[in-house]
C-alpha positions in Angstrom: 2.6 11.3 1.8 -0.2 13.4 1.7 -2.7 13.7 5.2 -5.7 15.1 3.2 -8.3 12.5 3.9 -6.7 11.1 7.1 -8.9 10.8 9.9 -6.6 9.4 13.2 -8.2 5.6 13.6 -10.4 5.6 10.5 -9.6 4.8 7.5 -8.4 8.0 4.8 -10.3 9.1 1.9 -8.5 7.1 -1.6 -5.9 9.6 -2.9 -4.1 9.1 -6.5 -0.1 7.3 -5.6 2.3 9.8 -5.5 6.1 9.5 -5.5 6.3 8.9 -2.1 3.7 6.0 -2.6 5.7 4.1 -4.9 9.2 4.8 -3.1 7.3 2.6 0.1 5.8 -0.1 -2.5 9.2 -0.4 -4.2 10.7 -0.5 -0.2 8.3 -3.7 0.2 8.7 -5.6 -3.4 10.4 -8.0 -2.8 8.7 -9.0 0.7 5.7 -8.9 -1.7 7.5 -11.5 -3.8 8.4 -13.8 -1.1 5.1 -13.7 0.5 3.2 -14.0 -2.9 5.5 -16.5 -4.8 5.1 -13.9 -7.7 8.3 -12.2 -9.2 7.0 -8.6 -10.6 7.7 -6.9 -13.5 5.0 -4.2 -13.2 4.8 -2.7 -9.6 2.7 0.4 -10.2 1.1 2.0 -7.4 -2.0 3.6 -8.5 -4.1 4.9 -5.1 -4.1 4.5 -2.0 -5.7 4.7 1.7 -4.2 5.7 4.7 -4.7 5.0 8.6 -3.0 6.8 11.6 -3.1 4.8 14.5 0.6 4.7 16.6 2.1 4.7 13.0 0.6 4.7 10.1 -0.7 1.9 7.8 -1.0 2.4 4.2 -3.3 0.6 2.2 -2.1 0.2 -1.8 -3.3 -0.9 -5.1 -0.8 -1.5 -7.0 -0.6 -2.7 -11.0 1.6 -5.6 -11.8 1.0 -6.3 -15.1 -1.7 -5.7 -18.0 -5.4 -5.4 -15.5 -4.0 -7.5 -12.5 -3.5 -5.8 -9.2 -2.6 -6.5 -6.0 -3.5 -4.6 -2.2 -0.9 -3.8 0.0 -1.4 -2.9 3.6 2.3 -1.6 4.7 3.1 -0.1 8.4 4.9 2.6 8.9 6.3 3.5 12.0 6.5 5.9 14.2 9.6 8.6 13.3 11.3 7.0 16.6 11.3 3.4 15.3 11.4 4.1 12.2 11.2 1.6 9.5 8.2 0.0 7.5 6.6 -3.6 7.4 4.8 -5.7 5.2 1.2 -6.3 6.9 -0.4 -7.8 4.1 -1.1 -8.8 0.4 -4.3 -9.4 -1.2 -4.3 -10.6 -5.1 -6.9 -10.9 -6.9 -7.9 -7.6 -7.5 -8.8 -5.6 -10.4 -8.7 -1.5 -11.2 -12.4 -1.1 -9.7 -12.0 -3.0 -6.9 -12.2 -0.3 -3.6 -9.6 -0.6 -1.4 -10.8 -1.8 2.0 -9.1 -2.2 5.1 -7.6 -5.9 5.6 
């Protein structure tokens, strides 16, 4: 992803998803699933808002279906450990809604 906008602790500047954005969302689906209750047709990532801390954590909207949208805060690791996690969901949310850390 992108590191325009990052500021190390603070929370990034919102950038428009990418490819890379949705390859993470589409790595965490189906932990969004499980922790939501919600099966997804739609799982759209539409901006987002980064945060390096030791790792990094993405913070997502992401469509899923007609004007309902969801927030996504997803770790990623450090290159060494690798991997990502599921941090949080928050649903609810609609296109204007900022994306705020949670």
């Amino acid at each position: 992803m992108d590191s325009k906008g990052i500021i190390p602790g603070g929370l990034g500047d919102p950038t428009m998803a990418n490819e890379e954005t949705q390859k993470l969302c589409d790595k965490v689906k189906q932990d969004v699933q499980v922790k939501t209750a919600r099966s997804y047709v739609n799982f759209e990532a539409i901006t987002y808002r980064s945060q390096v801390v030791a790792g990094t954590n993405y913070f997502i909207k992401v469509n899923v279906g007609g004007s309902d949208y969801i927030h996504l805060r997803v770790f990623e690791k450090l290159p060494c450990n690798g991997g990502y996690i599921l941090s949080g969901v928050q649903e609810g949310k609609t296109l204007d809604d900022p994306i705020k850390y949670f």
